[in-house]
C-alpha positions in Angstrom: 0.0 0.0 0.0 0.9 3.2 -1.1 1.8 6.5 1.6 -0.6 9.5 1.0 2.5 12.4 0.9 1.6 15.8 2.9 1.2 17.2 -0.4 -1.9 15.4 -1.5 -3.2 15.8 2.2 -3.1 19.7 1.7 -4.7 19.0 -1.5 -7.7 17.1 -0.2 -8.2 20.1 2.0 -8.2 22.8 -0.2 -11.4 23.9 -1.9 -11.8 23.0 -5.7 -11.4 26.5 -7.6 -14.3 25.9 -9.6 -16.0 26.6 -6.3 -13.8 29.6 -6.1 -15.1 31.2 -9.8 -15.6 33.1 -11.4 -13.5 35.7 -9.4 -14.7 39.0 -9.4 -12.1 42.2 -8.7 -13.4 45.6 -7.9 -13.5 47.0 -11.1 -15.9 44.6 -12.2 -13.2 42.4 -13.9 -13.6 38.3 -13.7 -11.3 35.8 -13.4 -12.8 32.2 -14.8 -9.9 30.1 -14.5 -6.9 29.0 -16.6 -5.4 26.0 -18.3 -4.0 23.7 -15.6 -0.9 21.2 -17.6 1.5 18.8 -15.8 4.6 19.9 -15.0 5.6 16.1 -15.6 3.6 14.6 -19.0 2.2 17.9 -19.9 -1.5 16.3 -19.5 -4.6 19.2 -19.7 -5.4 19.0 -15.5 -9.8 19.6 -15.9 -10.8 22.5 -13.3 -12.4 20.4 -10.7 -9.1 18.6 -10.6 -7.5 21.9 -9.5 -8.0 22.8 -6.3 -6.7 26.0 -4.0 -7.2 29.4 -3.0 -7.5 33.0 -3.8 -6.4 35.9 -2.2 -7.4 39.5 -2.8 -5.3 41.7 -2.5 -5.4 46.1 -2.8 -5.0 47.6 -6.1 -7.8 45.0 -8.3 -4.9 42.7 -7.8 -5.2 38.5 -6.4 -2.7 35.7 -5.4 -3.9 32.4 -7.0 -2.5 29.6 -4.8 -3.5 26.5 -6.2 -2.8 22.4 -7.1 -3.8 20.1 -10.0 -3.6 16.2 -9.9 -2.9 14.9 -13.5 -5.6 12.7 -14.1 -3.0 10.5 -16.1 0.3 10.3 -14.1 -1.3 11.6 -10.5 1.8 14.1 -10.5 0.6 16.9 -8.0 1.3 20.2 -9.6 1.4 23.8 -7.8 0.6 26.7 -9.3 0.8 29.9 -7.7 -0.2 33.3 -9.7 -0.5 37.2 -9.2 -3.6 38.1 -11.4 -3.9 42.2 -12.1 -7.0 43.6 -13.0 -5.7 46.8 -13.4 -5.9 47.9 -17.4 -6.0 44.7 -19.4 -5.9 41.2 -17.0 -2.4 39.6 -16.3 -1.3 36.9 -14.8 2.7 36.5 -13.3 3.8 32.9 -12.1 5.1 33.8 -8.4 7.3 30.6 -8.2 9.6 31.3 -11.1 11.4 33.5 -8.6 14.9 33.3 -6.8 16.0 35.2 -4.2 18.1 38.3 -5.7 21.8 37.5 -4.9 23.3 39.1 -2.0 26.1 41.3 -1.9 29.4 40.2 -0.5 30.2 42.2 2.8 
């Protein structure tokens, strides 16, 4: 039998994001979701199958915290996002960054 890893725990507990949508900012701007892929097979990951959280934050802005399960290899996959409603919707992948380098003292 097979250990259940802390990551699918967390997973069971989120909410599905379809529950979560469509997200409405103050301007009247709606978020409906995106196009969840594997990070391992590239497999399309269907929206129940995502589930997480979202965060508002000042300025028409959010923080999209969520996880897929690939329906085909069961890889867990995390996505974490900073949608702007300000102007024309974006979207910024939040775990594409380092830590800047330090300086030597």
């Amino acid at each position: 039998m097979r250990r259940v890893t802390r990551g699918e725990i967390e997973w069971t507990l989120l909410p599905p994001l379809k529950d979560l949508l469509p997200y409405r900012f103050e301007n009247g701007a709606s978020f409906k979701g995106f196009r969840a892929e594997c990070d391992s097979c590239g497999t399309y990951i269907e929206l129940p199958q995502v589930h997480g959280n979202i965060t508002p934050l000042a300025g028409n802005r959010c923080v999209v915290n969520a996880r897929g399960r690939c329906p085909d290899c069961g890889t867990l996959c995390e996505y974490l996002y900073l949608l702007s409603a300000e102007g024309e919707m974006s979207a910024q992948r939040l775990d594409e960054f380092e830590d800047p380098p330090r300086p030597n003292a």
